[in-house]
C-alpha positions in Angstrom: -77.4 5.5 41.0 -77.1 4.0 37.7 -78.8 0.2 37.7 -76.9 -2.1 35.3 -78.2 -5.6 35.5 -76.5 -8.9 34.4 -78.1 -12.2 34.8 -75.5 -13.9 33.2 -74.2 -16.6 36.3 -70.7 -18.5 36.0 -70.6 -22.8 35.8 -70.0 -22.6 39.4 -72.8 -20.4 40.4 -75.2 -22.6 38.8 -74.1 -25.5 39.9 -73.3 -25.0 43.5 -75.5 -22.6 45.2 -74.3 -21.2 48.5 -76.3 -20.3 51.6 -75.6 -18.7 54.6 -74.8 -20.6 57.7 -73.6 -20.0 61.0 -71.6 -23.0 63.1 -68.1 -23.4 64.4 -65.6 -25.0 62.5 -61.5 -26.4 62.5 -58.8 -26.5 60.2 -56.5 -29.2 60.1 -53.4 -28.3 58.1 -51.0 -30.9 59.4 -51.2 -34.2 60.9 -50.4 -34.7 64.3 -51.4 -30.6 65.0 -54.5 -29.1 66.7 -57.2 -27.8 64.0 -57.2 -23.9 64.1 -60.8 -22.5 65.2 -62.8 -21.1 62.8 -66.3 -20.6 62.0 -68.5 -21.4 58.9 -70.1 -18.5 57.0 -71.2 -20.5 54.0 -72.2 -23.6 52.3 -72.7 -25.4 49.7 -72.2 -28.9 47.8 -69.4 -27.8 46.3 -67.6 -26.0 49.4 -67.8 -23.2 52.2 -66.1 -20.4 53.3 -64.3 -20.5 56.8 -63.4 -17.2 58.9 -60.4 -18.2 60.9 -59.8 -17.4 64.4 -56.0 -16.4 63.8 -54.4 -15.6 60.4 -52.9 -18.5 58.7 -50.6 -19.0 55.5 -52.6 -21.2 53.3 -51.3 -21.5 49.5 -53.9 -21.8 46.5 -54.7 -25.1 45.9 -53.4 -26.8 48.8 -55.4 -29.4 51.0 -56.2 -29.7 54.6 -59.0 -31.8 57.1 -62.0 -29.6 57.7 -64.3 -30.1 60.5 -67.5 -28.6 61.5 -71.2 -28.0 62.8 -74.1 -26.9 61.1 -77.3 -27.1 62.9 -76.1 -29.4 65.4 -74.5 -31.4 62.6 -71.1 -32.6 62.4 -69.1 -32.7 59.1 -65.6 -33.8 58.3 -64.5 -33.4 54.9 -61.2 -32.3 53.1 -61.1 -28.7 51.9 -59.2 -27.3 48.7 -57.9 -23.7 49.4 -59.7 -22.1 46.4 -60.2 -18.4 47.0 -58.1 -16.3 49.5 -60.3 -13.0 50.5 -57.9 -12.3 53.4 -55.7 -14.4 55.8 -58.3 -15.2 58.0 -61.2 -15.5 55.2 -60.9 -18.8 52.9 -62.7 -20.5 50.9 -62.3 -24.4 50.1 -63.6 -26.6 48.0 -64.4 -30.4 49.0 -62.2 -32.0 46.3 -63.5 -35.6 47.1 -66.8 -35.8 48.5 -67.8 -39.3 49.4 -71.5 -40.6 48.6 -72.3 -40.6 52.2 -71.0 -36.6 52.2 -73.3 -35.4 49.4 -76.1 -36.9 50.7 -75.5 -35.4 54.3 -74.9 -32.3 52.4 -78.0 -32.0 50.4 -80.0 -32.6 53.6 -78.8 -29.5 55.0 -78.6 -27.6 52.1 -81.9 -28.3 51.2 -82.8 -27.1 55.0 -81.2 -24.3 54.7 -82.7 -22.8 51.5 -86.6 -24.1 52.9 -85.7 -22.2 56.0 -85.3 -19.0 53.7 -88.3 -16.6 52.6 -90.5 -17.1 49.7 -90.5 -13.7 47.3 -93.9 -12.8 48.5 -92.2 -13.0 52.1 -89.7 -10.5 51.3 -92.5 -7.8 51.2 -93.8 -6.1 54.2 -92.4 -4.4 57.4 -92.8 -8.1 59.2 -90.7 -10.0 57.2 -88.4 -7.1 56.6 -87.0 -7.0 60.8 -86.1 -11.0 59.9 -83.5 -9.8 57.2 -82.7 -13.0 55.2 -79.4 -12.9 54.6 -77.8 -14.4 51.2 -75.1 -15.6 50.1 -73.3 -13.0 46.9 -70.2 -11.7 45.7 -69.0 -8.5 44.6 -66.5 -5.0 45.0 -67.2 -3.3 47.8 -65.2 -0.2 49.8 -65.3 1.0 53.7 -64.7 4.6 54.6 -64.2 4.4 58.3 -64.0 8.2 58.9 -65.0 11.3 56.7 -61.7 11.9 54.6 -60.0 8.8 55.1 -59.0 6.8 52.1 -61.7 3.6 51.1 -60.5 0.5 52.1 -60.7 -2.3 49.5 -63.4 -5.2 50.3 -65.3 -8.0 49.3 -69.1 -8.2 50.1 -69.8 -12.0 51.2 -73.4 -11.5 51.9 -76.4 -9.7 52.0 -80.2 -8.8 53.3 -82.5 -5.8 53.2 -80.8 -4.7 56.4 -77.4 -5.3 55.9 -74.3 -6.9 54.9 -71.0 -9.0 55.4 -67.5 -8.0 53.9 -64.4 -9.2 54.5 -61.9 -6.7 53.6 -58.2 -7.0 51.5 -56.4 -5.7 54.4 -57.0 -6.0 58.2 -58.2 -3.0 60.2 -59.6 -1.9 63.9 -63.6 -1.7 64.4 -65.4 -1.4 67.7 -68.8 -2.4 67.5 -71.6 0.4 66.7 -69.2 2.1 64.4 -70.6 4.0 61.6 -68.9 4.0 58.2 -69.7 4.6 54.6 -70.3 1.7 52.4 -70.3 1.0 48.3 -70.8 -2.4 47.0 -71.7 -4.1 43.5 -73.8 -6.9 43.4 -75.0 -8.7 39.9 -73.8 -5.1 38.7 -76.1 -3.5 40.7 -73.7 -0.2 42.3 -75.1 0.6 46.2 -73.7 3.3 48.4 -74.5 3.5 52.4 -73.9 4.1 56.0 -72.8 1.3 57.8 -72.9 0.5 61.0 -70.8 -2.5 62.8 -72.8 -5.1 64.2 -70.5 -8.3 64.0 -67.0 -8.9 63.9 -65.6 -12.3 63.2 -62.1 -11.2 62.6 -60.0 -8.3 61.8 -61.0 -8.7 58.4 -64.8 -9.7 58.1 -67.4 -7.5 59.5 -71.0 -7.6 59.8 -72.5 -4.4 59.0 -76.3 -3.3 59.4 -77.6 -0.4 57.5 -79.3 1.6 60.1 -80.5 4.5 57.8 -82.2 3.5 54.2 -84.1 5.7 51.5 -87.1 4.5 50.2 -85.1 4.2 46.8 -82.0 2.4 47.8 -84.7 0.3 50.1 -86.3 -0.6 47.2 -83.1 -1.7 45.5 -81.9 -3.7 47.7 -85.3 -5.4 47.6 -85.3 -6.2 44.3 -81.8 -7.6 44.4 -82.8 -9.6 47.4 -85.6 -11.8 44.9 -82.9 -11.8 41.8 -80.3 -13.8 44.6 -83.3 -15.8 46.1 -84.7 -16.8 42.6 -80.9 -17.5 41.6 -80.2 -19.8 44.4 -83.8 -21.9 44.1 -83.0 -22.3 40.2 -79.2 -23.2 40.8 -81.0 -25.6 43.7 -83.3 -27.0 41.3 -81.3 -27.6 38.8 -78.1 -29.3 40.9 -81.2 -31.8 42.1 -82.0 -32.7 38.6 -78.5 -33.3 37.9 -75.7 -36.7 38.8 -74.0 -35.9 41.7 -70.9 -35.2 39.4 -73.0 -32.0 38.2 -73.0 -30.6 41.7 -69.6 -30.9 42.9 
């Protein structure tokens, strides 16, 4: 496996880190209609990507009411479609963030990224089992049978023990199913077995890696602090900044 590392991170990344979360969420597209269920995978100051219960046609850019609950905290806040990874998986951006929303925001955040290992924390078989799972981006494939054509992906997040993509086209998992896996990450090329642990949709899949070398292991390690030392800088710095900096 050839390691190619860049460090280089976009205006975005730095100024809007993103950390996993877990919470139900809704999607208002009209008034006077129900929200469409959903649930949150990320966060951040800036935005958060929803996994909806049913697909949905969302254009680029357009606007809706977004509701939901993070840690037994309600949010309501309007959402700018700004990246379309499938029609279920969409990411928004808060266009207008009111004071009180920032600050309610950065609470949690903040929460969020203490509740997350130190880099000493990521060592040992202990701390391994928790698997901290961050937030990243990057290419990723899924073979889901020996000969079969890969199918086109996006890896959303990842830990030591395994991973969440959300895949360009929808397709039929049962849970436990093994498949092969590549992914990028900060440049960083990975190839594994996969096996299917959580499915949200048709499109986004949790996948654990049941079988590791002691190499890739080791890989995935090291990525792990490079993410986690990303997200405390890109933390550190979006608290030093106005509020305008972090939107």
């Amino acid at each position: 496996m050839r390691l190619m590392r860049q460090r280089k991170m976009t205006k975005e990344q730095r100024r809007n880190p993103r950390v996993e979360c877990t919470g139900s969420a809704g999607v208002l597209m009209a008034a006077g209609e129900l929200p469409r269920p959903a649930k949150i995978v990320n966060l951040s100051m800036g935005g958060c990507l929803l996994v909806l219960k049913d697909p949905q046609c969302l254009q680029q850019d357009s606007i809706v009411e977004l509701t939901f609950e993070i840690n037994d905290l309600m949010f309501r806040a309007l959402g700018q479609v700004k990246s379309k990874r499938s029609d279920t998986t969409i990411g928004f951006q808060f266009p207008l963030p009111n004071d009180r929303l920032r600050r309610r925001l950065e609470a949690l955040i903040e929460r969020l990224i203490g509740n997350l290992p130190t880099k000493s924390s990521l060592r040992g078989p202990g701390e391994r089992r928790q698997a901290p799972r961050l937030e990243c981006t990057g290419p990723a494939t899924v073979q889901m049978a020996a000969g079969e054509p890969f199918c086109e992906a996006t890896i959303a997040n990842l830990s030591a023990g395994g991973c969440m993509m959300v895949l360009r086209r929808p397709q039929l998992f049962s849970q436990d199913m093994l498949v092969e896996l590549t992914f990028s990450v900060n440049h960083l090329p990975f190839r594994v077995r996969g096996q299917v642990r959580t499915i949200r949709s048709d499109t986004a899949i949790g996948f654990q890696f049941p079988q590791l070398s002691e190499r890739v292991r080791k890989h995935l390690e090291d990525l792990m602090k490079e993410l986690m030392e990303n997200i405390l800088k890109r933390q550190a710095i979006c608290g030093k900044s106005s509020p305008d900096d972090c939107r």
